[in-house]
N, C-alpha and C positions, 0 to 999 in steps of 0.2 A: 269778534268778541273773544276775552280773552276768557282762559277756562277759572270755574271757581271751585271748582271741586278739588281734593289734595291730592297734592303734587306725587308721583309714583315715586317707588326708591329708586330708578333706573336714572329717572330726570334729576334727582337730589344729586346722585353721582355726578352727571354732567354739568350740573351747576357749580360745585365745586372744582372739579377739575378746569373746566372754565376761568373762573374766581383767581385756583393754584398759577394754573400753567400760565392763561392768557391775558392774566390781568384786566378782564372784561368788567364794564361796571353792571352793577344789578340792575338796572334800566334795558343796558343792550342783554343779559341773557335770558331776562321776562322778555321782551320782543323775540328771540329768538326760537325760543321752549314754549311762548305765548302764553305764559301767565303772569299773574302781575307783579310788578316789581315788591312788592310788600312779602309777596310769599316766598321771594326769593333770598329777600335778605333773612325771613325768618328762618329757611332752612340754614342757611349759614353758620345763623347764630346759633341754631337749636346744635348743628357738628362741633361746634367751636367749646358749647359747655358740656356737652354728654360725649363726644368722641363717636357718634352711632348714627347712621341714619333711622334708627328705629320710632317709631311716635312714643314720645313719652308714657309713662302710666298713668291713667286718667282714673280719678277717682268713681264716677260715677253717682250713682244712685246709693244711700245707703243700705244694705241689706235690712229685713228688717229681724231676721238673728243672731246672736253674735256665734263666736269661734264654738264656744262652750257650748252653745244650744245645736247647733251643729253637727257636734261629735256627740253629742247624747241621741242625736237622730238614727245617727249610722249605726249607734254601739246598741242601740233599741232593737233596731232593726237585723243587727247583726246575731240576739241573743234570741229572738225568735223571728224565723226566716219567714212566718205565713201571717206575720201583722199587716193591715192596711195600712195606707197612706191616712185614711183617717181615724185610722187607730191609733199610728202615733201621734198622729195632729191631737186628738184627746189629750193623752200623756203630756205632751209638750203644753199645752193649754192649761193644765192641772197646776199650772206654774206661776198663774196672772199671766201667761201670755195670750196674744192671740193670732194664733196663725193661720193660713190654710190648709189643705189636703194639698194644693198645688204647689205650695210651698216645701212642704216635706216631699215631692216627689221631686223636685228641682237637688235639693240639697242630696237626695241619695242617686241620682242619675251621673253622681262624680266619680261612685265606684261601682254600683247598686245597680242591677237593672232587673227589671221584673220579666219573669219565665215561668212557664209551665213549670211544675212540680212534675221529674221523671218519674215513673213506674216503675218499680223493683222488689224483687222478694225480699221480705222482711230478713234480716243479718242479725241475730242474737249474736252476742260474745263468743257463743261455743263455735257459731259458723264460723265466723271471721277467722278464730283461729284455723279451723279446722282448713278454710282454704287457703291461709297464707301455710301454712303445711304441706298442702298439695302443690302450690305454688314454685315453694323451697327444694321439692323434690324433684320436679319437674324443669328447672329452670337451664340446666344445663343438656337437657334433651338436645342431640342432634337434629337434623332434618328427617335422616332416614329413621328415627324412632318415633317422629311423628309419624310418619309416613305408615306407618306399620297399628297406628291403632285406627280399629273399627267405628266411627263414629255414629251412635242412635239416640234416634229418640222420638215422640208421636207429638203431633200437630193436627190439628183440625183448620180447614177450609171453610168457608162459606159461600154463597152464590153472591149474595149482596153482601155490603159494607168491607170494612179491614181497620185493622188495630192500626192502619198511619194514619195522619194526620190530612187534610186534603185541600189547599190554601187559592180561594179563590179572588180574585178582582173585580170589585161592582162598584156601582155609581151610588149614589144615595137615592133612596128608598128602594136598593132592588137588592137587601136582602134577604126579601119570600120569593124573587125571581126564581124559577125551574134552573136555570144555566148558573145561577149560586148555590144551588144544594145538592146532597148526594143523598139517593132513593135511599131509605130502610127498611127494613122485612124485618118483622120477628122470627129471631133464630135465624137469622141470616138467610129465611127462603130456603130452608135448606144446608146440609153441607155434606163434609167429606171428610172422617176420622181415618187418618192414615199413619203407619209406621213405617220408616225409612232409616236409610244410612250408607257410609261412604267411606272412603278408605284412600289416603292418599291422592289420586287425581282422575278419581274412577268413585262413580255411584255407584249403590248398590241394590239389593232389590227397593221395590217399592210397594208396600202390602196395602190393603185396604180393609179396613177392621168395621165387622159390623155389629153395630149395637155396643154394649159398654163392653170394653175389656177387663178381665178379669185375671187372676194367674193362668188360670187354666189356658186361656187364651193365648196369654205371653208366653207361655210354654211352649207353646203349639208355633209362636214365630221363633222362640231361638232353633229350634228342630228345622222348622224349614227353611227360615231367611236369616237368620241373623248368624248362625256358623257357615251354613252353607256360604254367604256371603263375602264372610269373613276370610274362610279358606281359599276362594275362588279369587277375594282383591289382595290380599297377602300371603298366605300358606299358613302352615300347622305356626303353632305358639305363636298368633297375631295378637293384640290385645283387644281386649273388647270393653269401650265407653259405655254406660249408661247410669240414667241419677239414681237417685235413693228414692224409689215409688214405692210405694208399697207391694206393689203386685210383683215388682220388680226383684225385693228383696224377700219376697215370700217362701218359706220354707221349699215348698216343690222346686222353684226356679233357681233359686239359690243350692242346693241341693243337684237341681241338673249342671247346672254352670261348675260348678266344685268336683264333680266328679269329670267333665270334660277336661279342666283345668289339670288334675293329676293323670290325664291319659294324654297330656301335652297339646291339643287341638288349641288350648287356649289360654293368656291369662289375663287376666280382671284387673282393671285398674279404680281404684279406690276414689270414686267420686264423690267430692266435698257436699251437703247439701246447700239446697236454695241457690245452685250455681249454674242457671241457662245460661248465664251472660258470661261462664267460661266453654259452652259448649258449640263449636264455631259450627254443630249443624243446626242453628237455632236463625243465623245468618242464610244458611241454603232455604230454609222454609222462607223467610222470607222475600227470597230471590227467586223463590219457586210462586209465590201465594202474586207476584208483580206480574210476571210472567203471564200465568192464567188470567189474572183480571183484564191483563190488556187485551186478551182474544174474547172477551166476553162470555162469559158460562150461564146457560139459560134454562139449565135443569141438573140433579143433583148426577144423573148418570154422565150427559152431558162435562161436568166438573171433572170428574173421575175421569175421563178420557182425555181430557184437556192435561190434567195432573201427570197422568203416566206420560202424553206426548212430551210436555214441558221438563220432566225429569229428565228425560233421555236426552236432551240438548244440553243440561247442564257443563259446563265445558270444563276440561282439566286443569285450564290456565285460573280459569275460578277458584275452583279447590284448593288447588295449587297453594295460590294467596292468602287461602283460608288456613291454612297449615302453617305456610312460612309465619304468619304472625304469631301465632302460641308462644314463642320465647319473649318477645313484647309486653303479649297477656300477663305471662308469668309474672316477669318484672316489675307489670303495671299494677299488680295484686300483692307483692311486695312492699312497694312502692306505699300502698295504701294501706297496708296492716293488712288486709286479709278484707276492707272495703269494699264498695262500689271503686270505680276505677274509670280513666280515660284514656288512651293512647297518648 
C-alpha cells in the first residue's frame, strides 16, 4: 500500500533529482519512493512555481483577533505586569468584543510568559543612585582588592522549611499526598541567629548570637570576631563590609570602627543601602542553609553543630568564585542604573 501521509523534504529532493538527472516518469518514481503518483507530480509542480521544497503557507483558521487587538494585549499587559489573563480579557471585551481568558494567554505566550514575581528590597531613587555610585567606584577593583575585603553579615537558620522553592512531581489527585508536601513548624521549630564572614578564599569566624542583637552586642562581635578575623584572613588596613543596620551604624560601633580605622587596623567600605544582592556573603548563607538541610537538623543545638561542621567545609574554590564575579556585579549594576540586575 502506497503511503498517504506527506511526502518528507528528503523524498522531494530525490524526486526531483530523479525527474533532473534521470528522466524518470512520475509513475516509476511513486513506485519507487512508494507513494503515489499524484503526489509526485504535485511536488514538482509545487518546486517548479515557488523554487523551495518548503509546504506553502496555509491560511488556516481565522484568528478571532485582529493585529491591533493583539498589540493592545501585549501593550496591556506590558503597562501593568500583575494583570490577569482575565483582566485583560475584560478590557479587550469593553470593546464589543468577546474573547476568552485562553485567548489572551495564547496571544501573550508570543513574548509574555507568566513567573513568579522575584523578592527584593524595595530601591527608592536615592538607592539606586547611591549603588550605581558604589558600583562606579568599585568597578575597576583588581582581584587582589577584592581579595582583601572582610565580607559580613547575620542570617538566621531554621530547623524546618527554607526561603527556596521546592518543585515536586504528582499524578492527579496526590496533591495532599505526604511525598508532595514539605512539613512546616511555626517559626521554623526553631532556629539559629548567627554572624559570620570571610575574606578572600578563607571563612572566618562563625559566632552564634543569642536573643536579639543589639549594638551593644555588635560591639562585642567587632572586638572579638569581626577585626580579629579580619586581621587573621588579610592583615592590618583590610577592608571591612557591612550594610547600613541600624545597630550597625550606631554611635557606639561607629565610633569603635572610626577610631580602629585612624590607628590603620582598618578601613570601611561604604555600603549602598537595601543591597544584599550586592553582598556575595548572602550567596555562602545560602550554600551553607543547603548544606545543613541535607544532613537533617532535628533540634535547635543539634542546627548549631550542624552550622559550625558545615562552615568549616566551605571550600576556597567557592569563595574564590564568589569574589572573581564582583567586577560582573559591578557592571551588571551599571548596566541597570543602580537597578535590580542579571548576570
Amino acid at each position: 500500500m502506497y503511503q498517504t501521509k506527506k511526502i518528507c523534504m528528503m523524498a522531494r529532493q530525490k524526486q526531483l533529482s530523479k525527474e533532473k538527472n534521470e528522466g524518470q516518469s512520475v509513475r516509476k518514481i511513486g513506485k519507487t519512493l512508494k507513494v503515489f503518483p499524484s503526489a509526485v507530480a504535485k511536488t514538482i509542480k509545487r518546486y517548479k512555481e515557488t523554487g523551495s521544497h518548503e509546504d506553502r503557507t496555509r491560511k488556516g483558521i481565522p484568528g478571532v483577533t485582529s493585529a491591533a487587538e493583539d498589540k493592545f494585549i501585549r501593550v496591556t499587559s506590558l503597562r501593568n505586569r500583575r494583570l490577569t489573563a482575565a483582566q485583560i480579557r475584560d478590557q479587550v471585551n469593553a470593546t464589543q468584543r468577546h474573547i476568552s481568558a485562553t485567548t489572551v494567554k495564547r496571544r501573550l505566550e508570543s513574548g509574555l510568559h507568566g513567573r513568579i514575581a522575584g523578592r527584593k528590597p524595595l530601591l527608592r531613587k536615592g538607592n539606586k543612585q547611591k549603588r550605581l555610585v558604589w558600583a562606579k567606584e568599585h568597578k575597576e577593583w583588581t582581584l587582589d582588592q577584592w581579595k582583601s575585603v572582610l565580607w559580613s553579615d547575620e542570617s538566621k537558620f531554621v530547623i524546618f522549611g527554607s526561603n527556596h522553592r521546592v518543585f515536586v512531581r504528582c499524578r492527579k489527585h496526590e496533591r495532599m499526598d505526604s511525598t508532595c508536601q514539605v512539613p512546616t513548624v511555626k517559626h521554623g521549630g526553631g532556629g539559629v541567629m548567627v554572624w559570620g564572614c570571610f575574606a578572600g578564599d578563607t571563612v572566618g569566624d562563625l559566632f552564634k548570637i543569642g536573643g536579639i542583637l543589639n549594638q551593644h552586642g555588635y560591639h562585642t562581635i567587632l572586638q572579638r570576631h569581626a577585626i580579629p578575623s579580619g586581621l587573621r584572613l588579610v592583615g592590618p588596613s583590610f577592608i571591612f563590609q557591612q550594610d547600613s543596620d541600624p545597630k550597625h551604624t550606631s554611635r557606639l560601633c561607629k565610633g569603635y570602627l572610626t577610631k580602629k580605622e585612624s590607628d590603620g587596623v582598618l578601613r570601611q567600605m561604604t555600603w549602598p543601602p537595601q543591597s544584599l544582592d550586592l553582598n556575595p556573603i548572602e550567596m555562602v548563607w545560602g550554600e551553607l542553609d543547603r548544606r545543613v538541610k541535607a544532613k537533617g537538623p532535628i533540634s535547635a543545638k543539634h542546627l548549631w553543630e550542624l552550622l559550625q561542621d558545615c562552615w568549616k567545609t566551605i571550600s576556597g574554590d567557592y569563595l574564590l568564585k564568589l569574589i572573581k564575579r564582583m567586577p560582573r556585579v559591578c557592571e551588571a549594576v551599571i548596566k541597570a542604573k543602580g537597578g535590580y540586575f542579571e548576570e
